[in-house]
PDB file with SEQRES, HELIX, SHEET and CRYST1 records, atoms N, CA, C and O in Angstrom:
SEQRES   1 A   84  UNK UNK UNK UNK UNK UNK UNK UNK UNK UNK UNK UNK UNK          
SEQRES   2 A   84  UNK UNK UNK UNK UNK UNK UNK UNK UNK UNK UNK UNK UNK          
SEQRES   3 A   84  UNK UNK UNK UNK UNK UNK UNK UNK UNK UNK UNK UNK UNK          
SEQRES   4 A   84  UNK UNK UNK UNK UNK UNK UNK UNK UNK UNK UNK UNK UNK          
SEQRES   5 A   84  UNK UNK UNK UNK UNK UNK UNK UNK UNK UNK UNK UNK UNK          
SEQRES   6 A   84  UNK UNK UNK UNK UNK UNK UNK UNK UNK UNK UNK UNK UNK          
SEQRES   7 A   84  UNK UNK UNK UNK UNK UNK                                      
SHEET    1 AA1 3 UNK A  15  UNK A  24  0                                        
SHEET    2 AA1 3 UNK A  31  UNK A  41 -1                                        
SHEET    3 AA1 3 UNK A  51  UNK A  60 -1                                        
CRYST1    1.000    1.000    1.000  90.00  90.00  90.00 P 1           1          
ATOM      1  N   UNK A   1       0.848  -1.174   0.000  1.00  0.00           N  
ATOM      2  CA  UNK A   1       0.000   0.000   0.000  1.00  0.00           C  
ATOM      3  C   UNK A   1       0.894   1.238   0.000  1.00  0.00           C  
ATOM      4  O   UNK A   1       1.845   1.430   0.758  1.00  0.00           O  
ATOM      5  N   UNK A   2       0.482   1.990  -0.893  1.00  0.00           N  
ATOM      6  CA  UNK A   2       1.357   3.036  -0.944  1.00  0.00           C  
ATOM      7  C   UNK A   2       0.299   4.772  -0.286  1.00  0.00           C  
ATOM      8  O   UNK A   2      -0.855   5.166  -0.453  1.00  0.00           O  
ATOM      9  N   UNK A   3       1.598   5.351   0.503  1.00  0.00           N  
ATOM     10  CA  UNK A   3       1.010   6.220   1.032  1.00  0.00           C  
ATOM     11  C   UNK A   3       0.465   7.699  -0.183  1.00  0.00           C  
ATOM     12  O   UNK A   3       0.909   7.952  -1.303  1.00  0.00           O  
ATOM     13  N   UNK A   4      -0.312   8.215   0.389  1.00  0.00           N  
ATOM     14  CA  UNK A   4      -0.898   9.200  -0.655  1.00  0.00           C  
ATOM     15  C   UNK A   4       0.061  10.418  -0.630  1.00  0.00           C  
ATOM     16  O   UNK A   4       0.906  10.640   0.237  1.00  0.00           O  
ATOM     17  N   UNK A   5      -0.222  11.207  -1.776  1.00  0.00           N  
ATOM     18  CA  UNK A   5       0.484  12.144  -1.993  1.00  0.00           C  
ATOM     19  C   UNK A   5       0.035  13.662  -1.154  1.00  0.00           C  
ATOM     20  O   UNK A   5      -1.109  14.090  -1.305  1.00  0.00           O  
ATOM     21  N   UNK A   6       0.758  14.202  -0.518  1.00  0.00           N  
ATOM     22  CA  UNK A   6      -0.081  15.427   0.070  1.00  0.00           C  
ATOM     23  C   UNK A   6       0.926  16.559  -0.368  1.00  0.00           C  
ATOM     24  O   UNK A   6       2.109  16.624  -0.036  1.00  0.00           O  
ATOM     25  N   UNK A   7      -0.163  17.951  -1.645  1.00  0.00           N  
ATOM     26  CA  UNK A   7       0.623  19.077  -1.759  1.00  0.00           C  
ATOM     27  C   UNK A   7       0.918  20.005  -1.142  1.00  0.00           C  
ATOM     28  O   UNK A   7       0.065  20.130  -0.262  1.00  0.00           O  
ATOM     29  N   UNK A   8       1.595  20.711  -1.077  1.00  0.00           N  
ATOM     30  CA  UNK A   8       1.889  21.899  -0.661  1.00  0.00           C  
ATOM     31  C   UNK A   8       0.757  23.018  -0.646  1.00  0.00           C  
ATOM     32  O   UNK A   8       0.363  23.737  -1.563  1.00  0.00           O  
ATOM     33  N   UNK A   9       0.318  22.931   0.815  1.00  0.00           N  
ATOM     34  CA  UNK A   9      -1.124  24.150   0.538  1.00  0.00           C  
ATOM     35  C   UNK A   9      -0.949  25.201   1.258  1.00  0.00           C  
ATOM     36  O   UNK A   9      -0.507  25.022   2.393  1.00  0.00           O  
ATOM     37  N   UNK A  10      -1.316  26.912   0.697  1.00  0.00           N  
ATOM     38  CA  UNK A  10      -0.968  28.273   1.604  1.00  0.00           C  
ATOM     39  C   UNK A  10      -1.729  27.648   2.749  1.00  0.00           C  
ATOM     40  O   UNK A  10      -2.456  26.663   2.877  1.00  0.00           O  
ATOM     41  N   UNK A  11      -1.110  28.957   3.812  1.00  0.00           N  
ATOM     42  CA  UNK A  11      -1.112  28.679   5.077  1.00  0.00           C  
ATOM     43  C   UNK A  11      -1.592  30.376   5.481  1.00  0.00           C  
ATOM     44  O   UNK A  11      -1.622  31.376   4.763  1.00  0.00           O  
ATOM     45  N   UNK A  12      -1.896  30.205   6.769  1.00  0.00           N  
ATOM     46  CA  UNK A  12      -1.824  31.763   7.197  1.00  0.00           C  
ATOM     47  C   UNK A  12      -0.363  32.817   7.002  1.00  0.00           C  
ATOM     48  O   UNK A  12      -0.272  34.038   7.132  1.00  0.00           O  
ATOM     49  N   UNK A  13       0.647  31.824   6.655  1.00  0.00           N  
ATOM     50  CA  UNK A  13       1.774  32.294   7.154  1.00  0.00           C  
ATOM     51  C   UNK A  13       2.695  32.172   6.354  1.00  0.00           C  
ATOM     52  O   UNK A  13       3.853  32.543   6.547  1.00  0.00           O  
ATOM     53  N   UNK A  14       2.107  31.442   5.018  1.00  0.00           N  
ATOM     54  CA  UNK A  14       2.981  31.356   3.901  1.00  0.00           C  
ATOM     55  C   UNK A  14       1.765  31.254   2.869  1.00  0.00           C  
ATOM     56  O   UNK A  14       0.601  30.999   3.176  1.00  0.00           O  
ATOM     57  N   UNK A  15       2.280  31.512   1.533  1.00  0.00           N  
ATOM     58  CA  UNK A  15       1.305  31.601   0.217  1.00  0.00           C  
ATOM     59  C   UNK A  15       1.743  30.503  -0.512  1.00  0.00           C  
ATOM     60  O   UNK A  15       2.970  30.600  -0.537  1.00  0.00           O  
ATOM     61  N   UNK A  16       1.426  29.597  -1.066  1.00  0.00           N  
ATOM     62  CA  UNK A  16       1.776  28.714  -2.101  1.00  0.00           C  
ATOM     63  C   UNK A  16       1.273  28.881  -3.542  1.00  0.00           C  
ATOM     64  O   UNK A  16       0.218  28.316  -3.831  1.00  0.00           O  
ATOM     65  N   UNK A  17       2.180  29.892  -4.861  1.00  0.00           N  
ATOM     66  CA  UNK A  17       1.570  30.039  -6.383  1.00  0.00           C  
ATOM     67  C   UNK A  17       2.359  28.656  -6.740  1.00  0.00           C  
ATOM     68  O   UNK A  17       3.377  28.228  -6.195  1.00  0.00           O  
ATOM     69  N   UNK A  18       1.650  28.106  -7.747  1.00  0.00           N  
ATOM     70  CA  UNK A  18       2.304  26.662  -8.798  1.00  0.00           C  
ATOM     71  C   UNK A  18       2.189  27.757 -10.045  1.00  0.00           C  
ATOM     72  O   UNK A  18       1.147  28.237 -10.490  1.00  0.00           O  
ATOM     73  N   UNK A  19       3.546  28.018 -10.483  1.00  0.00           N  
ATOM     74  CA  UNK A  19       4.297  28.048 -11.764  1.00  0.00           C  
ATOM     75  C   UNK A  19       3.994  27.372 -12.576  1.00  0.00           C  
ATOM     76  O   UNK A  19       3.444  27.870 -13.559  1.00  0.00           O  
ATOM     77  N   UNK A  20       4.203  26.065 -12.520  1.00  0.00           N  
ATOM     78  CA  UNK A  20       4.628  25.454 -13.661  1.00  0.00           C  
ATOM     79  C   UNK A  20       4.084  23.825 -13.252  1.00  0.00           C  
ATOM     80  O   UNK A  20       4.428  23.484 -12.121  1.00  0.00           O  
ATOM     81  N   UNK A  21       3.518  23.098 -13.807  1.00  0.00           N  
ATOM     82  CA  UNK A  21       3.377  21.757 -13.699  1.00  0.00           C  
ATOM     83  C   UNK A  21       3.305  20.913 -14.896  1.00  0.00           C  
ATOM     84  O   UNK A  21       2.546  21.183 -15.827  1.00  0.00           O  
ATOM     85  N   UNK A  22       4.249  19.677 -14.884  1.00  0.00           N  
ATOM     86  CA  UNK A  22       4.436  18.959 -15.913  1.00  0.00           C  
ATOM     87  C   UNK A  22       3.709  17.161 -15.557  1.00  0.00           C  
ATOM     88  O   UNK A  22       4.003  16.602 -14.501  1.00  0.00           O  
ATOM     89  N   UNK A  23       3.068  16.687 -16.282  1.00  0.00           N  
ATOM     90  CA  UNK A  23       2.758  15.527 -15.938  1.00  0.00           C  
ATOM     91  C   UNK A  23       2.834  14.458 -17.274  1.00  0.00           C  
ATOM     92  O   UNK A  23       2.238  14.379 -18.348  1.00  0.00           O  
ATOM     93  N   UNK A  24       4.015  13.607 -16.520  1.00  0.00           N  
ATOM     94  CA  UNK A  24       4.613  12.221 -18.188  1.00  0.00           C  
ATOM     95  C   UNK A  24       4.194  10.949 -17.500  1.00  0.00           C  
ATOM     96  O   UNK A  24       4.560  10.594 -16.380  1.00  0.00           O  
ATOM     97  N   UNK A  25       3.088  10.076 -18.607  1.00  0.00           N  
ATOM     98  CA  UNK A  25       2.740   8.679 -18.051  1.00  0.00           C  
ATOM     99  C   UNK A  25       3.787   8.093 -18.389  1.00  0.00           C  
ATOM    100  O   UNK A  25       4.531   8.429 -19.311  1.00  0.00           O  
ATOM    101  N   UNK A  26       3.927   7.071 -17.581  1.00  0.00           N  
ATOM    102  CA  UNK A  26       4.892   6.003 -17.861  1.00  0.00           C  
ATOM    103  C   UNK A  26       4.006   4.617 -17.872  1.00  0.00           C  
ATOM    104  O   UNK A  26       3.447   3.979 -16.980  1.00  0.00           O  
ATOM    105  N   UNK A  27       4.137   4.444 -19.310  1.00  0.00           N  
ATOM    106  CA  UNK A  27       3.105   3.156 -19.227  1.00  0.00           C  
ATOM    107  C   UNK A  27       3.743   1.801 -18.640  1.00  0.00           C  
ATOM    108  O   UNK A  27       3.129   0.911 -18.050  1.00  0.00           O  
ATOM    109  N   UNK A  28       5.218   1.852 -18.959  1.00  0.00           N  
ATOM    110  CA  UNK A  28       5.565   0.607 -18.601  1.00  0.00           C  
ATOM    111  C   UNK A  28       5.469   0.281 -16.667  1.00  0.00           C  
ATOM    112  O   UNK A  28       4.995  -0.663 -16.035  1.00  0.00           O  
ATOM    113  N   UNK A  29       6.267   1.753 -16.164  1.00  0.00           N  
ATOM    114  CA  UNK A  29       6.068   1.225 -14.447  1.00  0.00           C  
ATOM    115  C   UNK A  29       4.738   1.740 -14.118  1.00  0.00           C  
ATOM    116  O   UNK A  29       4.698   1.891 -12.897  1.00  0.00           O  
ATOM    117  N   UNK A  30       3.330   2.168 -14.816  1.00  0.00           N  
ATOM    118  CA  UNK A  30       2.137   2.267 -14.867  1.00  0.00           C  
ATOM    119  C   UNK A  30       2.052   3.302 -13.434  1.00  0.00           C  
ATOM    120  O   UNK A  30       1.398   3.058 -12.420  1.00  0.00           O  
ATOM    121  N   UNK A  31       2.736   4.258 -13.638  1.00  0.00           N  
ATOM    122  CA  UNK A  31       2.751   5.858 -13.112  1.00  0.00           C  
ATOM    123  C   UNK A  31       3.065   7.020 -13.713  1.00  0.00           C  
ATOM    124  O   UNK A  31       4.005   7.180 -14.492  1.00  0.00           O  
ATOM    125  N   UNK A  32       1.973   8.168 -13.215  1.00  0.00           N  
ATOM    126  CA  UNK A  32       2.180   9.483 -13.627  1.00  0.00           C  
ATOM    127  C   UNK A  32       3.372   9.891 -13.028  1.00  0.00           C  
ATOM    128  O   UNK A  32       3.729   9.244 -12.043  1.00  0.00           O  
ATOM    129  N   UNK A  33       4.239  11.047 -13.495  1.00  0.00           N  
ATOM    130  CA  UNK A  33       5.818  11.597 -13.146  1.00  0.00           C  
ATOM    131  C   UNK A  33       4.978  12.983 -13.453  1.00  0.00           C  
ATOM    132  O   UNK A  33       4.459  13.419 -14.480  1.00  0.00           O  
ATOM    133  N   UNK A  34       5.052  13.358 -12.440  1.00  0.00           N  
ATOM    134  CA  UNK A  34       4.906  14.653 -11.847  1.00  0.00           C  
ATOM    135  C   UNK A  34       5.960  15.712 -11.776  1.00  0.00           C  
ATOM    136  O   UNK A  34       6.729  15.478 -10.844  1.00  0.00           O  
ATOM    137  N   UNK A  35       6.187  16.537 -12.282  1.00  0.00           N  
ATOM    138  CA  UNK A  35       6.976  17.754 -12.130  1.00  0.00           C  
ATOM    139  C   UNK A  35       6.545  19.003 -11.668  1.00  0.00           C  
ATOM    140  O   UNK A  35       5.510  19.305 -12.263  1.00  0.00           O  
ATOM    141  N   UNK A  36       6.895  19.875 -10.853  1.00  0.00           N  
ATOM    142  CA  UNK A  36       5.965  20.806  -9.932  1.00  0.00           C  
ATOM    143  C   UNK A  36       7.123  21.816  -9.866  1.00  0.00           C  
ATOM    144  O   UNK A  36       8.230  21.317  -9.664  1.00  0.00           O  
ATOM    145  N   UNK A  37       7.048  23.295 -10.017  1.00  0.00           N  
ATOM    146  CA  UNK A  37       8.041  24.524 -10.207  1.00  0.00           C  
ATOM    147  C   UNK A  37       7.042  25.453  -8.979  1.00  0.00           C  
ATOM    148  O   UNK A  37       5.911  25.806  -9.314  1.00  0.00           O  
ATOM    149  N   UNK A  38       7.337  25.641  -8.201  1.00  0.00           N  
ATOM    150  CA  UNK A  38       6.242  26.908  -6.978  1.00  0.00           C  
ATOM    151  C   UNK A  38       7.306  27.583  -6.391  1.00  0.00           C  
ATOM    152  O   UNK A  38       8.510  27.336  -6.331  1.00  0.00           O  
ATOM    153  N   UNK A  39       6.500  28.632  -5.901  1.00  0.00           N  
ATOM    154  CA  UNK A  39       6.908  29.999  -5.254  1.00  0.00           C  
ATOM    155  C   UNK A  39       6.293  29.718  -3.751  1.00  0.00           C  
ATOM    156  O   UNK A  39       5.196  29.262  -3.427  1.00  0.00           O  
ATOM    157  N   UNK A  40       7.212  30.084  -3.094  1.00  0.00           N  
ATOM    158  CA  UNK A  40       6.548  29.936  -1.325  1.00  0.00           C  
ATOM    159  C   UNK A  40       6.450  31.868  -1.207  1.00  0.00           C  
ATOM    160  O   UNK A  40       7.448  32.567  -1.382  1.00  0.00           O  
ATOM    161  N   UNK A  41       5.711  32.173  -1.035  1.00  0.00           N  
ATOM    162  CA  UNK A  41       6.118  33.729   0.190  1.00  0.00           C  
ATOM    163  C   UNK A  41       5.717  33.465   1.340  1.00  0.00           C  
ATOM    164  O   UNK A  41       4.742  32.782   1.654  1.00  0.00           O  
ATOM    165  N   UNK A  42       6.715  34.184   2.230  1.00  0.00           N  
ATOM    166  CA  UNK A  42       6.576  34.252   3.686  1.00  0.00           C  
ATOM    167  C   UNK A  42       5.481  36.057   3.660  1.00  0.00           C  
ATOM    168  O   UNK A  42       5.803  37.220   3.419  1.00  0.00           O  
ATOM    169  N   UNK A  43       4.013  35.297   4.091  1.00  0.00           N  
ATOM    170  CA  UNK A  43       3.132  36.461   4.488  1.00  0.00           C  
ATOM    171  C   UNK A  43       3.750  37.396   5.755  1.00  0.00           C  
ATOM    172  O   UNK A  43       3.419  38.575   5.880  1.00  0.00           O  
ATOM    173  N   UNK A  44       4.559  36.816   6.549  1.00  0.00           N  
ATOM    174  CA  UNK A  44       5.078  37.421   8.083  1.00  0.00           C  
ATOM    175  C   UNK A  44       6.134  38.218   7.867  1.00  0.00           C  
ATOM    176  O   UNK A  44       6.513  39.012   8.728  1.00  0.00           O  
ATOM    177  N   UNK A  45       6.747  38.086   6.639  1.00  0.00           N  
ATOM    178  CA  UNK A  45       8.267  38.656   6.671  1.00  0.00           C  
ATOM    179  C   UNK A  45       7.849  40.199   5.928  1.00  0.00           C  
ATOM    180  O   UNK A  45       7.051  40.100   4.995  1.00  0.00           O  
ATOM    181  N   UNK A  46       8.231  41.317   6.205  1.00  0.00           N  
ATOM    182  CA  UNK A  46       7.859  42.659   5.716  1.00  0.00           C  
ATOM    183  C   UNK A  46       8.140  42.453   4.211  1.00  0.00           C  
ATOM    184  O   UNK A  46       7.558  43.102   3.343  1.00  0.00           O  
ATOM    185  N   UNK A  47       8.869  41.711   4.014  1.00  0.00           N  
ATOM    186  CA  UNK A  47       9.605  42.207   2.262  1.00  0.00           C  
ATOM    187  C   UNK A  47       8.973  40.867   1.139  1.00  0.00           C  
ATOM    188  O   UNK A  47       8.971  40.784  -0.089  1.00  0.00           O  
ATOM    189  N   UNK A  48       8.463  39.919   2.244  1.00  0.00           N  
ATOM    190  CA  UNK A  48       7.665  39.119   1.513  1.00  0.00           C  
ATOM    191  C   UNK A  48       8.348  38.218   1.210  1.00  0.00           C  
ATOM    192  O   UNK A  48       7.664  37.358   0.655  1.00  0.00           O  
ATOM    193  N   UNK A  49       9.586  37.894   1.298  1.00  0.00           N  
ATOM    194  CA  UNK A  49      10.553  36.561   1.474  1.00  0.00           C  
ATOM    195  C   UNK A  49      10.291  35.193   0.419  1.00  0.00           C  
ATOM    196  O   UNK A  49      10.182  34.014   0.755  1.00  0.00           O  
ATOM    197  N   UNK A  50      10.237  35.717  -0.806  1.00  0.00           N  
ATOM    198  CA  UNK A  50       9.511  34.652  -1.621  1.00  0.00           C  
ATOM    199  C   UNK A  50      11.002  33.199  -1.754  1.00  0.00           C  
ATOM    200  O   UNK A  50      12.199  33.336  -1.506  1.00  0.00           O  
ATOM    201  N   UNK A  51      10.398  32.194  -2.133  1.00  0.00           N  
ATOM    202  CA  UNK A  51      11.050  31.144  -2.042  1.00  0.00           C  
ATOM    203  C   UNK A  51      11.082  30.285  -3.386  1.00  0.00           C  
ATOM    204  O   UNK A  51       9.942  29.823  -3.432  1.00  0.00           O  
ATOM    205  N   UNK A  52      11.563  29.964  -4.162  1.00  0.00           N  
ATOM    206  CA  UNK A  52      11.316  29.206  -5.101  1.00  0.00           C  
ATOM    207  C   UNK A  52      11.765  27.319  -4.997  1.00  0.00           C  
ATOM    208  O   UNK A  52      12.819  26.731  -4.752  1.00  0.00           O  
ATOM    209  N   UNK A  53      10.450  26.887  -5.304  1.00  0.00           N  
ATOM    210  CA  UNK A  53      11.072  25.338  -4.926  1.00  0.00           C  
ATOM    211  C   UNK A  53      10.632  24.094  -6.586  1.00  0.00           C  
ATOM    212  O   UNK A  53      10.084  24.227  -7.681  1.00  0.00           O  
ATOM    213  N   UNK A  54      11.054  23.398  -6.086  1.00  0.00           N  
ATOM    214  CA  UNK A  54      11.097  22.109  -7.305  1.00  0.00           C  
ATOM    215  C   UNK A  54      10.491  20.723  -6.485  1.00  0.00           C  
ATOM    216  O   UNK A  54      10.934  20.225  -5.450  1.00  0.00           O  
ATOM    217  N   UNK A  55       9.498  20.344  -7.192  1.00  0.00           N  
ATOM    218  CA  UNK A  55       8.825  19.023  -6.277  1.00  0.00           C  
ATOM    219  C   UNK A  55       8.613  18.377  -7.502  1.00  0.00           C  
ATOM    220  O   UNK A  55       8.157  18.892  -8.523  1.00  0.00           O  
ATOM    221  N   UNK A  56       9.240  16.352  -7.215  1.00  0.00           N  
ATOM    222  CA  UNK A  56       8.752  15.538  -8.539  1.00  0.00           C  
ATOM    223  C   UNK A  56       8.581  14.545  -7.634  1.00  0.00           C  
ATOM    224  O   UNK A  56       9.400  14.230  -6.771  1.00  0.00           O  
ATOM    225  N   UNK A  57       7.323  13.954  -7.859  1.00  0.00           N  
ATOM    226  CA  UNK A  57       6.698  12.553  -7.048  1.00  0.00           C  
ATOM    227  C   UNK A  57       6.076  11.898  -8.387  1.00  0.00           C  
ATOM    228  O   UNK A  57       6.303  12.444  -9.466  1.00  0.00           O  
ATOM    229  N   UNK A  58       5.531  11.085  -8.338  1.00  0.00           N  
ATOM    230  CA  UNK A  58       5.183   9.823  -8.910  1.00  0.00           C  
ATOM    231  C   UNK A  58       3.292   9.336  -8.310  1.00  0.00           C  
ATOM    232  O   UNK A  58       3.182   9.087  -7.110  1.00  0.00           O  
ATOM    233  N   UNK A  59       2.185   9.261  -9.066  1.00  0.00           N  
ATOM    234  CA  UNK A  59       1.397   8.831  -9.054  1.00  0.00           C  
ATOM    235  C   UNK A  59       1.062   7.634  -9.265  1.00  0.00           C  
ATOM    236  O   UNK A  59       1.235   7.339 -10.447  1.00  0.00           O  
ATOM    237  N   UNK A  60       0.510   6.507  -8.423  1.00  0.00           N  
ATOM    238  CA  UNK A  60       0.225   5.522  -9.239  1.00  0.00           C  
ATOM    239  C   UNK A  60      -1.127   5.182  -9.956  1.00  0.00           C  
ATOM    240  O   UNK A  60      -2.239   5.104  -9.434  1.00  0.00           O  
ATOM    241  N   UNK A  61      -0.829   5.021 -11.090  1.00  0.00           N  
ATOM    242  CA  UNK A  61      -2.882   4.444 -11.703  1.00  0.00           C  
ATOM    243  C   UNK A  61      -3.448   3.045 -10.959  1.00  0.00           C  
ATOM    244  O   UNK A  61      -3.023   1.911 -10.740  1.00  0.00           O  
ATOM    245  N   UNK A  62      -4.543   3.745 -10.731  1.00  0.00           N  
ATOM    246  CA  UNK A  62      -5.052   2.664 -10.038  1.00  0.00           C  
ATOM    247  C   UNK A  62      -5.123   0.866 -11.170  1.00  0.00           C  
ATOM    248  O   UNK A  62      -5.184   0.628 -12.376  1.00  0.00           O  
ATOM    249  N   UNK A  63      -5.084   0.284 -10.306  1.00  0.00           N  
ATOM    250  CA  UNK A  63      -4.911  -1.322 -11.109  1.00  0.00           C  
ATOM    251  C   UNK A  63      -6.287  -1.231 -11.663  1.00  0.00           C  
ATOM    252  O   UNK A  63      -7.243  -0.507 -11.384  1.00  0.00           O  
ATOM    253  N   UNK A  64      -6.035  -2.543 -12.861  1.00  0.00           N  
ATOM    254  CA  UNK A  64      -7.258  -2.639 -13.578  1.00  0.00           C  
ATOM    255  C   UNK A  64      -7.554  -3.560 -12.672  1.00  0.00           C  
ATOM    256  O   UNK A  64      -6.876  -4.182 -11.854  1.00  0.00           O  
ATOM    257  N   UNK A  65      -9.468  -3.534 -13.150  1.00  0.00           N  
ATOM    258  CA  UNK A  65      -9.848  -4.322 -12.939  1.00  0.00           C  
ATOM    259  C   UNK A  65     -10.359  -5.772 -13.708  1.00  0.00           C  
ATOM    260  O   UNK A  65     -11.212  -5.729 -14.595  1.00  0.00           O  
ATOM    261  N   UNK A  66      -9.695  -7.132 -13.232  1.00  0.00           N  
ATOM    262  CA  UNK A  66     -10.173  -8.139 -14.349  1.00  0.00           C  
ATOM    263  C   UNK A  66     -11.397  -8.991 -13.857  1.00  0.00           C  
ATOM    264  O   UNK A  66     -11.381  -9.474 -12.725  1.00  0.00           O  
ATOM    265  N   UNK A  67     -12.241  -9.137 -14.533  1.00  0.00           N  
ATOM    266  CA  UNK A  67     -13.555  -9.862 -14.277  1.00  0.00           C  
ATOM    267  C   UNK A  67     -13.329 -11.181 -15.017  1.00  0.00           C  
ATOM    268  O   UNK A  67     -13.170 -11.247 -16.235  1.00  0.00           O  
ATOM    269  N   UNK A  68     -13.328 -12.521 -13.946  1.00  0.00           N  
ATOM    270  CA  UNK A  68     -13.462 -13.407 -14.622  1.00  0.00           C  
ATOM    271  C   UNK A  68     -15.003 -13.715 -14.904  1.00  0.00           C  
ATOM    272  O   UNK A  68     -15.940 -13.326 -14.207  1.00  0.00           O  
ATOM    273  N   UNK A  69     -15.093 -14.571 -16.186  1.00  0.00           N  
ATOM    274  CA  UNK A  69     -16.695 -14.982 -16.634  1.00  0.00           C  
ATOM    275  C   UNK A  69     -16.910 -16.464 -16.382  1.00  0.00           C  
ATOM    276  O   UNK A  69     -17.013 -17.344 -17.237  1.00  0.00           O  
ATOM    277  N   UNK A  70     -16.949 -16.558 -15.377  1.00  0.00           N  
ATOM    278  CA  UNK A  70     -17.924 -18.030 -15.494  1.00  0.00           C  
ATOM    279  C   UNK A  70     -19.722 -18.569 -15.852  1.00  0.00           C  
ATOM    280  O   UNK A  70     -20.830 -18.127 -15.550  1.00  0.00           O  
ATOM    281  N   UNK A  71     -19.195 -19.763 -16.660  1.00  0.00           N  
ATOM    282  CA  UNK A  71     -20.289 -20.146 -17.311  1.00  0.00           C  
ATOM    283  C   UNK A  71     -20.304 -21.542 -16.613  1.00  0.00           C  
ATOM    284  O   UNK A  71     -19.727 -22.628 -16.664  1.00  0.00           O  
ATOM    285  N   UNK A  72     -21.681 -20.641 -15.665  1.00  0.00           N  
ATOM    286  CA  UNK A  72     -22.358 -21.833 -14.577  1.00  0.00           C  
ATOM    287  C   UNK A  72     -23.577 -22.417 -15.648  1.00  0.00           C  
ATOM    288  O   UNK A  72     -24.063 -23.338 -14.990  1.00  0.00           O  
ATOM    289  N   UNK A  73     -24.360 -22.359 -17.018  1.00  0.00           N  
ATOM    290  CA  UNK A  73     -25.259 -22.380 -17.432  1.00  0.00           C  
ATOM    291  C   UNK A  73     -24.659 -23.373 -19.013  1.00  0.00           C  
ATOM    292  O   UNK A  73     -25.346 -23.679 -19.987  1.00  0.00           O  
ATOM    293  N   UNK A  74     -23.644 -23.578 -18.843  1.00  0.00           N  
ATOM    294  CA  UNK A  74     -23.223 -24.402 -20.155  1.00  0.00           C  
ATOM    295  C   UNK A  74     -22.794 -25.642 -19.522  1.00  0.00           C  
ATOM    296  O   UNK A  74     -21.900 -25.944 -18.731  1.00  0.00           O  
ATOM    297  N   UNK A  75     -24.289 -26.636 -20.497  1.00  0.00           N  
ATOM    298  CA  UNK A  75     -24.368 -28.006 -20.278  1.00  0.00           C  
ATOM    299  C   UNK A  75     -23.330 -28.926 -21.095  1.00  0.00           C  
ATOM    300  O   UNK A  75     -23.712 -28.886 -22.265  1.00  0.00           O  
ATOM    301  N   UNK A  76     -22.398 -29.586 -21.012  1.00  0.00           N  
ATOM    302  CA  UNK A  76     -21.689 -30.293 -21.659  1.00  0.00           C  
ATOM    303  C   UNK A  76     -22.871 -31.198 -22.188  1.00  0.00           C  
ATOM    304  O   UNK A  76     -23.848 -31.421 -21.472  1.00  0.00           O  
ATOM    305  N   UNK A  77     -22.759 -31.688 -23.405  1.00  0.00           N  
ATOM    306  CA  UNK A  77     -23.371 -32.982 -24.489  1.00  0.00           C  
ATOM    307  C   UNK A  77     -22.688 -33.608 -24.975  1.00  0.00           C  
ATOM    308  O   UNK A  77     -21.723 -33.182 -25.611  1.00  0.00           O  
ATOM    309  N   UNK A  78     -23.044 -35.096 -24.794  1.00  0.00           N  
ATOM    310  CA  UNK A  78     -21.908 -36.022 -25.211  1.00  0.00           C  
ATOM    311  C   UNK A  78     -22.595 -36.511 -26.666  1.00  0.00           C  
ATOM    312  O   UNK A  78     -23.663 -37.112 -26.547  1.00  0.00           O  
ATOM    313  N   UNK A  79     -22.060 -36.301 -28.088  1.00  0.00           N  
ATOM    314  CA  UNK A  79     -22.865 -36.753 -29.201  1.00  0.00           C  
ATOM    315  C   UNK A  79     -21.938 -38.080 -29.172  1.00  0.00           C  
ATOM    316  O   UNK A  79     -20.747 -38.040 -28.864  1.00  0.00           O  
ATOM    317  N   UNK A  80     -22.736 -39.440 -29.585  1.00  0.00           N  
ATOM    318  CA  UNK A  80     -22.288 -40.442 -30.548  1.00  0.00           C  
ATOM    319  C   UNK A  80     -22.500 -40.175 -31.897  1.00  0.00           C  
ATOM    320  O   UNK A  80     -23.357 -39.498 -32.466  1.00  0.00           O  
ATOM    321  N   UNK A  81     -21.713 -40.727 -32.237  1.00  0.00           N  
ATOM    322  CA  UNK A  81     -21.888 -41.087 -33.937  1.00  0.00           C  
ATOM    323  C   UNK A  81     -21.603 -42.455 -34.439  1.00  0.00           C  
ATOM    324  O   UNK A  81     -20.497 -42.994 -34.398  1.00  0.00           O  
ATOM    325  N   UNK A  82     -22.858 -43.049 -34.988  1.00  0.00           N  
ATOM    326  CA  UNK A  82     -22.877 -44.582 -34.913  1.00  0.00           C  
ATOM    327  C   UNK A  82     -23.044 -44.519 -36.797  1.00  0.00           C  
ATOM    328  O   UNK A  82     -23.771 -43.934 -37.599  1.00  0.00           O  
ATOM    329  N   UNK A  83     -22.063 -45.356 -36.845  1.00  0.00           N  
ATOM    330  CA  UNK A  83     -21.947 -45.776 -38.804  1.00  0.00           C  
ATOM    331  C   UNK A  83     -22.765 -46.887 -38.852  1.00  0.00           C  
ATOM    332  O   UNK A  83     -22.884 -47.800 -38.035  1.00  0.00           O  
ATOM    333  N   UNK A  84     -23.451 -46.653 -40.170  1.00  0.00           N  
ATOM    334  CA  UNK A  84     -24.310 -48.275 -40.504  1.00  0.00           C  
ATOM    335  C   UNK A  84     -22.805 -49.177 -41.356  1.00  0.00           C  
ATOM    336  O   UNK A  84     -22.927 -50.334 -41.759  1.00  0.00           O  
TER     337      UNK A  84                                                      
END                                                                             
């Protein structure tokens, strides 16, 4: 089980803008690649103290689902075939 992803959310005390976001499937390890470019400001600091950061995590797609079909309703018949 893999733990969930939690973003970066403003605060009273800091602002969180997203710049820039990039998202590449990867079909073979069957995850999104996330690329994330944001700005932090510090709301407390007089001059506004902005921060620039870089975040890349990994999503996973949820698994398929496979349905097996069983056929509870198919009678086997045994034919002979008799030659004169």
């Amino acid at each position: 089980m893999t733990k969930p992803t939690n973003e970066l959310k403003s605060t009273p005390f800091t602002e969180v803008l997203e710049l820039e976001r990039i998202v590449t499937p990867d079909e073979e390890k069957r995850v999104d690649h996330v690329f994330v470019r944001r700005i932090k400001i510090c709301k407390r600091h007089p001059e506004g103290f902005p921060t620039e950061e870089y975040a890349r995590f990994d999503i996973a797609w949820p698994e398929e689902v496979k349905e097996e079909i069983k056929d509870s309703n198919v009678e086997k018949e045994d034919i002979k075939i008799t030659s004169k």
